[in-house]
C-alpha distance (Angstrom), angle and dihedral (degrees) to the residues before:
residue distance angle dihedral
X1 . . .
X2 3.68 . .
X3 3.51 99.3 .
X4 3.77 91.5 56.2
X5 3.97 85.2 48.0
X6 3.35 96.5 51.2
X7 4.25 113.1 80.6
X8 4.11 83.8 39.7
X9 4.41 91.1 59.8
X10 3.75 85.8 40.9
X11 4.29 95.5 53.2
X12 4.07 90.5 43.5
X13 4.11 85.2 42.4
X14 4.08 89.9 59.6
X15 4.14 97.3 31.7
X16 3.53 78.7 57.6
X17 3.97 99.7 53.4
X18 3.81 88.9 36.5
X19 4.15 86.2 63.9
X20 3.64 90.3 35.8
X21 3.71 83.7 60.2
X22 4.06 109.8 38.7
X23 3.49 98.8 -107.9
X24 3.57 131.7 108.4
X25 3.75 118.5 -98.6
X26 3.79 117.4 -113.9
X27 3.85 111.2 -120.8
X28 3.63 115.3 -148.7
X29 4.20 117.4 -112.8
X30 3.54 122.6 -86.7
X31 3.85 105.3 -152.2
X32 3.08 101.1 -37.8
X33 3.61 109.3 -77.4
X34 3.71 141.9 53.8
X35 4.10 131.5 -131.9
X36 4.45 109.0 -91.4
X37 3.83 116.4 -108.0
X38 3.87 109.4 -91.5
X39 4.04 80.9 -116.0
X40 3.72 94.3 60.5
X41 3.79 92.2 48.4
X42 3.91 94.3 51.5
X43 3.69 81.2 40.7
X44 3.70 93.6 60.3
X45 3.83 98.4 38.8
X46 3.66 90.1 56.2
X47 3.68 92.7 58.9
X48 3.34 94.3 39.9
X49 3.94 92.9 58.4
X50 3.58 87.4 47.4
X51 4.02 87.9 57.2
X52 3.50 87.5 45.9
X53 3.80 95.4 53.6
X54 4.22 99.9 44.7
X55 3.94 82.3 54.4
X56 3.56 93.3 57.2
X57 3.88 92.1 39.9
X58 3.55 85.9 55.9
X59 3.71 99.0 45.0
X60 3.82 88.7 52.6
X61 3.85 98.1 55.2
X62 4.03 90.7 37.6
X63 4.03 87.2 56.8
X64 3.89 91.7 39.7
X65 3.62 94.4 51.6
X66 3.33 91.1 42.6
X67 3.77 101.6 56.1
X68 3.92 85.4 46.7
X69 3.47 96.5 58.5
X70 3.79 112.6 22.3
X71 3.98 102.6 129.3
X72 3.61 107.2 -90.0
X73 3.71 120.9 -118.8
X74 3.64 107.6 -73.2
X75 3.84 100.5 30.6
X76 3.41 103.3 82.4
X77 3.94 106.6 24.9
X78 3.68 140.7 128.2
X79 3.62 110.3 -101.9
X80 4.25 94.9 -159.8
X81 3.43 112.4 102.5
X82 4.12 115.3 -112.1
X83 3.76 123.4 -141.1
X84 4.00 100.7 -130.1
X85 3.60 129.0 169.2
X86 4.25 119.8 -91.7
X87 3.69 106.0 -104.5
X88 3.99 118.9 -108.9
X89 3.44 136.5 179.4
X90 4.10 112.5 -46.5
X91 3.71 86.2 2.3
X92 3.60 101.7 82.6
X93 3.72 107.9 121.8
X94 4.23 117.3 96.4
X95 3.71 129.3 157.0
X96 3.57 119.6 -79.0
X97 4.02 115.9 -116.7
X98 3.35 117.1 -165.3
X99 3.82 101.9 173.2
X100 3.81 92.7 20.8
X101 3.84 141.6 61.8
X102 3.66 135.4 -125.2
X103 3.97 116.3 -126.3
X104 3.60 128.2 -157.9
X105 4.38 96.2 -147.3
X106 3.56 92.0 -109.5
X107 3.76 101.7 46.6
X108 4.46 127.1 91.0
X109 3.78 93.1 -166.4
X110 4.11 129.5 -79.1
X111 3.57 121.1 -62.9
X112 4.12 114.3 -110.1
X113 3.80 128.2 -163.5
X114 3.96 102.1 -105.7
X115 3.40 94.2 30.1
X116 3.92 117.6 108.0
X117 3.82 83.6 -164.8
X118 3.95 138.1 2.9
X119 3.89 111.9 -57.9
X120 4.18 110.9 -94.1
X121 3.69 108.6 -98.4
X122 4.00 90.7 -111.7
X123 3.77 92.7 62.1
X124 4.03 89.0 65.8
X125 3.92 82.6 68.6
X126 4.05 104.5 49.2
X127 3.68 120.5 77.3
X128 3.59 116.1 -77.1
X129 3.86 124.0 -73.7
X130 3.51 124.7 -171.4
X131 4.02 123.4 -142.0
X132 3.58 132.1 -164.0
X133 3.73 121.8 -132.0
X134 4.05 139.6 168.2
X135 3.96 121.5 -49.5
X136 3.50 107.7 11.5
X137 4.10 97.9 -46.2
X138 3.39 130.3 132.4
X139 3.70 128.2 178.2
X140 3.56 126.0 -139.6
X141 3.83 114.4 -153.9
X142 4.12 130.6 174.8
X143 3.95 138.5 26.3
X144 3.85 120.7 -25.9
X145 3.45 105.2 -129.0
X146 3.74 153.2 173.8
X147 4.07 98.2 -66.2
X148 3.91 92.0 19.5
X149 4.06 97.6 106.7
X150 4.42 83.1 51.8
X151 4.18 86.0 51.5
X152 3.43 94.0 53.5
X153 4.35 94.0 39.6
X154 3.54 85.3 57.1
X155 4.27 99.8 43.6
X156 4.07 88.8 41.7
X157 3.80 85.2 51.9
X158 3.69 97.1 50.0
X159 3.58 95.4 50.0
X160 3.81 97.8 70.1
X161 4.00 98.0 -127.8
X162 3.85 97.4 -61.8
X163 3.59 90.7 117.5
X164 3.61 114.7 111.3
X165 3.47 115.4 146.2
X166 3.67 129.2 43.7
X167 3.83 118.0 -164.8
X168 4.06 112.6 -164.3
X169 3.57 125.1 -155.3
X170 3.91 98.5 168.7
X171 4.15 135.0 127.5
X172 4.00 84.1 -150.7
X173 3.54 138.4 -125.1
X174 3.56 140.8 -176.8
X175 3.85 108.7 38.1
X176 3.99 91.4 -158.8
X177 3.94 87.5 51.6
X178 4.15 86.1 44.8
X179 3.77 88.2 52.1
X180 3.76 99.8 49.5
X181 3.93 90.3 51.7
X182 4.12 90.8 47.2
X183 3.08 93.3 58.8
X184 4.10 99.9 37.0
X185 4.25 78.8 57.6
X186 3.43 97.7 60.8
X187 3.71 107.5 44.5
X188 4.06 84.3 52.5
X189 3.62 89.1 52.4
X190 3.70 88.5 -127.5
X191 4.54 117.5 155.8
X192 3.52 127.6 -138.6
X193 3.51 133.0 -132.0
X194 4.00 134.6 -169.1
X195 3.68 95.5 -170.4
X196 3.74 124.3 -156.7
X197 3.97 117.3 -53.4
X198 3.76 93.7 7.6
X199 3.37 131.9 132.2
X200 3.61 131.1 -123.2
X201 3.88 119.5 171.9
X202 3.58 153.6 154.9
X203 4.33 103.9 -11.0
X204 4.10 87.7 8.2
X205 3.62 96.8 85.4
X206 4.13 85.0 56.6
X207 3.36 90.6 50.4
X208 4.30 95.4 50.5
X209 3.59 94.6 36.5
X210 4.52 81.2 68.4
X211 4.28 75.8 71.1
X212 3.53 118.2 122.1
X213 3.58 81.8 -149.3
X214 3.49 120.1 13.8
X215 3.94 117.9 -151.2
X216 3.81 123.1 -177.1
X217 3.52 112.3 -174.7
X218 4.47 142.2 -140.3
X219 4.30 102.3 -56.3
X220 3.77 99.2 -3.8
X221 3.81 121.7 153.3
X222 3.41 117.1 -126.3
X223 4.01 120.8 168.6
X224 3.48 148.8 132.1
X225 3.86 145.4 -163.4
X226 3.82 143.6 -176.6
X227 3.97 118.6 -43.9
X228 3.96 113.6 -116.3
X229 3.68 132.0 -145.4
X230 3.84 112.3 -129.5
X231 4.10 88.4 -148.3
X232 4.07 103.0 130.9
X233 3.60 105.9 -171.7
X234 3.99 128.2 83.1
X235 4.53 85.9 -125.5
X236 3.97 84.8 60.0
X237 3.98 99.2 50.9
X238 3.76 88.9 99.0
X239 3.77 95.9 39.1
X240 4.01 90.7 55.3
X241 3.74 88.5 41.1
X242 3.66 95.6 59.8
X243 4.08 92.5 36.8
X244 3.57 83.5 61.1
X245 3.55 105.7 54.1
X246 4.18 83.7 45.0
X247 3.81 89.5 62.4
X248 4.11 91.9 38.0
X249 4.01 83.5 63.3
X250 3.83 91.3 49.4
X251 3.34 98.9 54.3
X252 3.49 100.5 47.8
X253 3.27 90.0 43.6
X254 4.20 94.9 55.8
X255 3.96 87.1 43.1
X256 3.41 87.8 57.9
X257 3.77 90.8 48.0
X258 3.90 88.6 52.5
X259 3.71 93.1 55.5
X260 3.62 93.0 -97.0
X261 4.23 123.5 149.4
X262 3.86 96.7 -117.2
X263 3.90 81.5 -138.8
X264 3.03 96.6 79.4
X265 3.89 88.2 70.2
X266 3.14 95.8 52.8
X267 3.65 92.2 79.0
X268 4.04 95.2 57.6
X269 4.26 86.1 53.5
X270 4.08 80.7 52.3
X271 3.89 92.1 45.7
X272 3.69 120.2 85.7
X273 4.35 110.8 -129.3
X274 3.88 95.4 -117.4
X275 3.81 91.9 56.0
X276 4.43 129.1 46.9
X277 3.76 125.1 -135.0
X278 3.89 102.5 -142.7
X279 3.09 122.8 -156.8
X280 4.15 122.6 -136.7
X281 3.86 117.4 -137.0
X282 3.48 96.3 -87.7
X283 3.20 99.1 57.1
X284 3.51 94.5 52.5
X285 3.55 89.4 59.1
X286 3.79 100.9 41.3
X287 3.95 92.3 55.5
X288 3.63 88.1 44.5
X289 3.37 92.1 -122.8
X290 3.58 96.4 138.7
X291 3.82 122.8 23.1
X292 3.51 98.9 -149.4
X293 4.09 122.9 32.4
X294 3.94 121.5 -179.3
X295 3.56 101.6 -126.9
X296 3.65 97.5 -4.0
């Protein structure tokens, strides 16, 4: 009992001299530690919100800059072609490549008028040339882009109406370029053909749908995806927003013109721009995209 006693006698024994004396008595620690002034806390919240809010400031402007100036599809691609699966039903969605091709394992590439053998892989990622071959058909290999639709005014002009078939072999481009083409097709009464093991994305399908008859052809890849604006600076998100959904109206508007079901548009507004809805045979035929589908 009087060891337990002890240490209690001695702490009333010196908070008793400590009074005696004027001074306060020194109270013996408590674990340690003792509870932060109410200031300190509000103190420490404060700059903690503060912390809070610069790192969201920061993370806004990184993921606005970013979305304005992420390299558009096209800039920074491979350019080797990639074996991929065909599409199917439910299974639609492939990369997009805009200076590549897709390749079913079994396939070299399509066969094009003027060719001797199937365009080199590289060509698919130049601008678009345009090759005469036998009996009226011309092929129509490479990107589709700004200046494209006055290339091809000029070559249809200099060929004194004897064109009548135009083969494409193209990931696409510029839509506006796509459109001008389209529409030069159908007023010369000229078809269109996606022969086997070509490819035909993104503005492409614009282009072929200008066919008077449209032909797509055993394995070909045929696909689209959402139009991007090329604006590259946070001020002209809007501007590039609303350009967009101009040239969206357009081309549905010019499909439907061509005898196209406007449906099958809807899929490219549904389709991010880094990846390609394609479309299986049947689908091609049911949206009347193409008149004429091997094994559609």
């Amino acid at each position: 009992m009087s060891t337990s006693n002890a240490p209690e006698n001695s702490i009333d024994t010196a908070e008793a001299v400590a009074a005696a004396e004027g001074s306060p008595a020194r109270k013996p620690a408590r674990g340690g530690w003792k509870l932060p002034s109410e200031e300190l806390i509000l103190n420490s919240v404060f700059r903690l919100l503060i912390v809070i809010t610069a790192a969201f400031l920061v993370y806004d402007y990184k993921t606005i800059y970013e979305a304005a100036n992420v390299p558009l599809p096209g800039e920074t691609e491979r350019e080797e072609p990639l074996i991929m699966a065909p599409p199917k039903e439910r299974d639609h969605l492939r990369p997009y490549l805009p200076r590549a091709t897709p390749l079913r394992r079994s396939s070299k590439g399509p066969a094009m008028p003027g060719y001797a053998k199937p365009p080199k892989h590289e060509i698919i990622g130049q601008k678009m040339t345009f090759v005469r071959g036998a009996k009226g058909a011309v092929s129509a290999v490479g990107r589709i882009e700004p200046g494209t639709a006055s290339d091809f005014v000029e070559f249809i002009e200099g060929q004194g109406g004897e064109v009548k078939m135009l083969y494409l072999h193209s990931p696409g481009g510029s839509v506006q370029d796509a459109l001008a083409m389209s529409k030069l097709l159908r007023e010369k009464k000229i078809d269109t053909r996606i022969p086997d093991d070509a490819y035909c994305a993104s503005s492409c399908p614009i282009l072929f749908s200008g066919g008077n008859e449209r032909t797509v052809g055993s394995n070909a890849w045929v696909g689209v995806h959402q139009i991007y604006a090329t604006q590259k600076s946070p001020g002209d998100l809007a501007d590039g927003m609303s350009q967009a959904q101009a040239i969206t109206a357009e081309v549905q508007q010019h499909l439907a013109d061509m005898g196209v079901d406007t449906r099958a548009w809807l899929h490219a507004m549904k389709t991010p721009s880094d990846q390609l809805y394609v479309f299986t045979p049947k689908e091609l035929k049911d949206y009347k995209l193409a008149t004429k589908v091997a094994g559609g």
